[in-house]
OpenMM code with the backbone's topology and positions (N, CA, C; nanometers):
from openmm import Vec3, app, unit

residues = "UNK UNK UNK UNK UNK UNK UNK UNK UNK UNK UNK UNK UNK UNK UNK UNK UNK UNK UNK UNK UNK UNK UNK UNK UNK UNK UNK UNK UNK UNK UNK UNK UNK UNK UNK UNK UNK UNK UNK UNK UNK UNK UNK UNK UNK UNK UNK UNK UNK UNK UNK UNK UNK UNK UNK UNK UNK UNK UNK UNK UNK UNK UNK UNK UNK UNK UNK UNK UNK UNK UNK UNK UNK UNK UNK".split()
positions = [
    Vec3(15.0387, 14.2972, 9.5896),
    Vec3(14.8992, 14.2991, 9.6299),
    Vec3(14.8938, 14.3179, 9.7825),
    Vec3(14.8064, 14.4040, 9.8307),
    Vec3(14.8313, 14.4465, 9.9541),
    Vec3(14.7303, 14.3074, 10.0284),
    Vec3(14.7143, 14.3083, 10.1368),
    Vec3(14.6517, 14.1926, 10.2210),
    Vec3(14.5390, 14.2091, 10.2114),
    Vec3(14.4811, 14.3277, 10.2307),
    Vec3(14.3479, 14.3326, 10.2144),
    Vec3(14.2294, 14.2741, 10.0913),
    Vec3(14.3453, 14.3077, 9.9764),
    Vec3(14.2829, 14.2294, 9.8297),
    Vec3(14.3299, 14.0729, 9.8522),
    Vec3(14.4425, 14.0515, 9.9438),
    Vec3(14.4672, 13.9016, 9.9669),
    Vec3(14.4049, 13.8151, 9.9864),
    Vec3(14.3192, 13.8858, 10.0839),
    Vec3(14.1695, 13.8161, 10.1713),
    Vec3(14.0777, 13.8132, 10.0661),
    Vec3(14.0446, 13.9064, 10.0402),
    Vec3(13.9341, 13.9543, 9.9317),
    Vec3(13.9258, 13.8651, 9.8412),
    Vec3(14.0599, 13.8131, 9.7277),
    Vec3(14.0582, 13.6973, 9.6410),
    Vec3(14.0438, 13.5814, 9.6986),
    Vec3(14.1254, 13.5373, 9.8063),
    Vec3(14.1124, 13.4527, 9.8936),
    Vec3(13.9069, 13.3908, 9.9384),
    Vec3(13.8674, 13.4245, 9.9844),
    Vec3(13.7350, 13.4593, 10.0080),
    Vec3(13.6486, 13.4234, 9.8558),
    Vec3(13.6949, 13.5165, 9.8050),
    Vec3(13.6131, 13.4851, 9.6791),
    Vec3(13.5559, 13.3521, 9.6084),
    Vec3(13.7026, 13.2937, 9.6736),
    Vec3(13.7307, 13.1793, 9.5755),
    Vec3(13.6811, 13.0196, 9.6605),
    Vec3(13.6240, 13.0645, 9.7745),
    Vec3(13.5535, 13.0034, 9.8682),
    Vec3(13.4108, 13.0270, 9.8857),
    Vec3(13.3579, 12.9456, 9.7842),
    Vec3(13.1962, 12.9824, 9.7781),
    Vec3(13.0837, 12.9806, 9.9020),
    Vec3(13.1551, 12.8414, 9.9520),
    Vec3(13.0925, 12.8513, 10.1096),
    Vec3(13.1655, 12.9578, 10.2049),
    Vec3(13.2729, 12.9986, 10.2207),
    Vec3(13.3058, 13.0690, 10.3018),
    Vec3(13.2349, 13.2300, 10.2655),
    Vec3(13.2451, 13.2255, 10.1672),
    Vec3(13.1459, 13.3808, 10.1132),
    Vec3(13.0064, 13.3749, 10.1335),
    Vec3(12.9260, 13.2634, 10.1133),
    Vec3(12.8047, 13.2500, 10.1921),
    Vec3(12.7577, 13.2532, 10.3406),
    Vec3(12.8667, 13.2009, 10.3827),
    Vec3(12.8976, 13.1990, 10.5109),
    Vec3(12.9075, 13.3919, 10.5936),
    Vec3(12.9962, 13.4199, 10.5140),
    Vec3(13.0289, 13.5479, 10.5368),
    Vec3(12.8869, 13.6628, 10.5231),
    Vec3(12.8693, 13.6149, 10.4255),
    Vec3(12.7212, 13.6919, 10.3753),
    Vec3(12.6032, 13.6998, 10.4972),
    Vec3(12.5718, 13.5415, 10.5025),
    Vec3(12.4927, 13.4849, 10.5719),
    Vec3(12.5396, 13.5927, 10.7163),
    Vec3(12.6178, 13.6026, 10.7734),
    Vec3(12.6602, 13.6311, 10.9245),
    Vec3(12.6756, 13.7930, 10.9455),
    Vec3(12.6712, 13.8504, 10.7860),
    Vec3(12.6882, 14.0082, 10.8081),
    Vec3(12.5380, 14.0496, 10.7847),
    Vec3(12.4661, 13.9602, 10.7280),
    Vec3(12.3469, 14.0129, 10.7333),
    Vec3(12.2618, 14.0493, 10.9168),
    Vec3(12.2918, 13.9402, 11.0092),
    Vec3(12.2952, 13.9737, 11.1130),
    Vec3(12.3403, 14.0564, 11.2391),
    Vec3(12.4964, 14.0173, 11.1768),
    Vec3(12.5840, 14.0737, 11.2678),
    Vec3(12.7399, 14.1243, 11.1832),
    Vec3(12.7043, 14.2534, 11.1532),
    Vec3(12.7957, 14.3443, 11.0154),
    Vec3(12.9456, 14.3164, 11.1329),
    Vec3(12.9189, 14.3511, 11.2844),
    Vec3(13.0435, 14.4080, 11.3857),
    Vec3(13.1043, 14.2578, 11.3698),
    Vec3(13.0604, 14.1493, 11.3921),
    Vec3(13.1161, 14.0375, 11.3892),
    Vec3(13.1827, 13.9771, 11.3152),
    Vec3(13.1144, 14.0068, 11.1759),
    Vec3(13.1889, 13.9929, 11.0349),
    Vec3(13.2865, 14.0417, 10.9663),
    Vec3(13.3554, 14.1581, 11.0295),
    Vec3(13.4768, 14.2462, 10.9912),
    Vec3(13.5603, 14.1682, 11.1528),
    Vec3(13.4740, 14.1501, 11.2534),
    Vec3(13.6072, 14.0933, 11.2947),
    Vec3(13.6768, 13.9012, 11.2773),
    Vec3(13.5753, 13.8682, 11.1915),
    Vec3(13.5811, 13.7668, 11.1379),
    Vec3(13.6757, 13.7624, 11.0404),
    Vec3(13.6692, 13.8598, 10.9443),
    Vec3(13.7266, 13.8849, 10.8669),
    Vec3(13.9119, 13.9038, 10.9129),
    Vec3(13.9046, 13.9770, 10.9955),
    Vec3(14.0634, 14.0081, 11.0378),
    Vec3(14.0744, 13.8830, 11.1299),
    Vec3(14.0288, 13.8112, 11.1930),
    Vec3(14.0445, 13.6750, 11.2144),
    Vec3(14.1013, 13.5640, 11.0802),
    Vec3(14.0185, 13.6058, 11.0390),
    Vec3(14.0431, 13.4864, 10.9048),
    Vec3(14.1940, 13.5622, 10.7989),
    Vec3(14.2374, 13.6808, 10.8294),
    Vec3(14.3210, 13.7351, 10.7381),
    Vec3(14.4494, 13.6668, 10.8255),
    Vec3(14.4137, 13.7037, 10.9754),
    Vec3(14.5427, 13.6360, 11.0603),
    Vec3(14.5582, 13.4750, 11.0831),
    Vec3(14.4762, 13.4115, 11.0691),
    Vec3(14.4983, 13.2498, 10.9846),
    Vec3(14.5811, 13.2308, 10.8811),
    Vec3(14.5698, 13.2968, 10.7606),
    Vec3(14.6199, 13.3409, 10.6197),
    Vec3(14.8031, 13.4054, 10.6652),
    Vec3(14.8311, 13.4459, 10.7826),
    Vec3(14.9311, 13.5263, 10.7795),
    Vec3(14.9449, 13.6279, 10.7515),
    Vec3(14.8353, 13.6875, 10.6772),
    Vec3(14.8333, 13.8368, 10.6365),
    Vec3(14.7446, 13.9431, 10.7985),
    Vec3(14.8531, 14.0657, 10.7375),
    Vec3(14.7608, 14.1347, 10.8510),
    Vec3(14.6915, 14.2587, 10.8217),
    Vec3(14.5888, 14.2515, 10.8490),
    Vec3(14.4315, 14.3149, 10.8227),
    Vec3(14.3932, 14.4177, 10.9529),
    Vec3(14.4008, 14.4865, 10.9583),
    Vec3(14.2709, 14.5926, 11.1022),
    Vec3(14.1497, 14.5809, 11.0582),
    Vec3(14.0630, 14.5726, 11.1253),
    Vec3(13.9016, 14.6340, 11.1335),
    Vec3(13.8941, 14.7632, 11.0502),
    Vec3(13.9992, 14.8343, 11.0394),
    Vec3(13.9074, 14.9660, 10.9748),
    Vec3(13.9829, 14.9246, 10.8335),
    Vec3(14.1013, 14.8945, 10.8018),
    Vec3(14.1198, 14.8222, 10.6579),
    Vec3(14.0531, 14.7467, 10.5874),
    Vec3(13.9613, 14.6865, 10.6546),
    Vec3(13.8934, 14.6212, 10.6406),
    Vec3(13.7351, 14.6800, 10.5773),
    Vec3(13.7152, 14.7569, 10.6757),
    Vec3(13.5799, 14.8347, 10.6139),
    Vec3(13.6074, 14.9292, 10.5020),
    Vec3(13.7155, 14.9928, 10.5021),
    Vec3(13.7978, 15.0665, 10.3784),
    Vec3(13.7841, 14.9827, 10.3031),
    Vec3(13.8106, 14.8788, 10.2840),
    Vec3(13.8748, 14.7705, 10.1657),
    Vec3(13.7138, 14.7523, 10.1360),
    Vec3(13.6431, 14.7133, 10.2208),
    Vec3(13.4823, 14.7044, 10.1885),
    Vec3(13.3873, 14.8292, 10.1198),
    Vec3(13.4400, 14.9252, 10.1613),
    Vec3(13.3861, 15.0551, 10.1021),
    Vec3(13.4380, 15.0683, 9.9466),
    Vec3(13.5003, 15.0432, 9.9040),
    Vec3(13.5800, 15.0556, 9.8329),
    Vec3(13.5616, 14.9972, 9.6954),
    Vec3(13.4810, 14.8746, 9.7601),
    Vec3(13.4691, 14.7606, 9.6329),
    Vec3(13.3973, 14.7957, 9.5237),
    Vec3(13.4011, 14.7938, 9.3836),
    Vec3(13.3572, 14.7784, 9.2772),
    Vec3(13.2180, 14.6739, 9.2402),
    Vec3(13.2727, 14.5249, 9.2813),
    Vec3(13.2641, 14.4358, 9.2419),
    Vec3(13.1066, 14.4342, 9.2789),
    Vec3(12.9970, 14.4200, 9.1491),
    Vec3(12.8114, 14.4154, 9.2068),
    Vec3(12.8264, 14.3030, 9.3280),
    Vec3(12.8401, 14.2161, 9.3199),
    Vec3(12.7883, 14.1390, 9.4503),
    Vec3(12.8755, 14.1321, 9.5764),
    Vec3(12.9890, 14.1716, 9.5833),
    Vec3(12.9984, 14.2600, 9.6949),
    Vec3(12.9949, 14.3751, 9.7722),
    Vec3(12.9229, 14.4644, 9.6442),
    Vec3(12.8631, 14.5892, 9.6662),
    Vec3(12.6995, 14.5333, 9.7481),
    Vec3(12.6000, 14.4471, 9.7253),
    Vec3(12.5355, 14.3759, 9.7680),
    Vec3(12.5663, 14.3493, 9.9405),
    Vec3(12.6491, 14.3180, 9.9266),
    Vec3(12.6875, 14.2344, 10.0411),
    Vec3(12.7076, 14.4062, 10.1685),
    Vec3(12.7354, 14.4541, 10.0810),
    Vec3(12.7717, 14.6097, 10.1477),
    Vec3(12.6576, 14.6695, 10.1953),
    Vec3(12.5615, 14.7018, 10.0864),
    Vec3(12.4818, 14.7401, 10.1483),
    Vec3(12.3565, 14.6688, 10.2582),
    Vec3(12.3660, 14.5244, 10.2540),
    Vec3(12.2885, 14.5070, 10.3260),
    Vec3(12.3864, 14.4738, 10.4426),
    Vec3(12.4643, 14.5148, 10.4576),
    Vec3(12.5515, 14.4777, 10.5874),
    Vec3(12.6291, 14.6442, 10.6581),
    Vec3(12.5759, 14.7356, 10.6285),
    Vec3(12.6177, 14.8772, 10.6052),
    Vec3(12.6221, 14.9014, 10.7246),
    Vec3(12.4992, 14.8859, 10.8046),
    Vec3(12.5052, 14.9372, 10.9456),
    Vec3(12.5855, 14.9106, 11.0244),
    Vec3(12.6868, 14.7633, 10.9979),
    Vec3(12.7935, 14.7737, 11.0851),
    Vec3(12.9459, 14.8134, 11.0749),
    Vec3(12.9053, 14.8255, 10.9243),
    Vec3(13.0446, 14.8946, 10.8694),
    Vec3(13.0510, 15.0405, 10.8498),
] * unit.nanometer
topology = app.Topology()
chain = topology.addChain("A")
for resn in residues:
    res = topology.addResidue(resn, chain)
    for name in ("N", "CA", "C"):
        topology.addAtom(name, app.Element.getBySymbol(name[0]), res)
């Protein structure tokens, strides 16, 4: 599993941290991808900003497709 889905399950499985996440891309999309590669390098895994929006573009999943589009403009 590459890191990017690492985070991704990771995250998931953190209801507040996904609210959290939600909550902060609705404001600020630029902050939240670098949040994101913040929080991947906590984890030990390593993540870029644009793997990151790839990995976000990418998603299937309805409610993080949600999360996509209302957070689009910064990704």
């Amino acid at each position: 599993m590459d890191s990017s889905r690492q985070l991704y399950e990771a995250i998931r499985q953190d209801r507040q941290l996904t609210a959290s996440l939600y909550r902060q891309a609705l404001n600020d999309p630029t902050g939240t991808v670098k949040r994101l590669v913040a929080l991947a390098t906590e984890r030990g895994l390593s993540v870029s900003t644009e793997e990151v929006r790839r990995f976000v573009a990418e998603l299937e999943d309805p409610k993080s497709r949600r999360w996509l589009d209302k957070a689009r403009g910064g990704l």
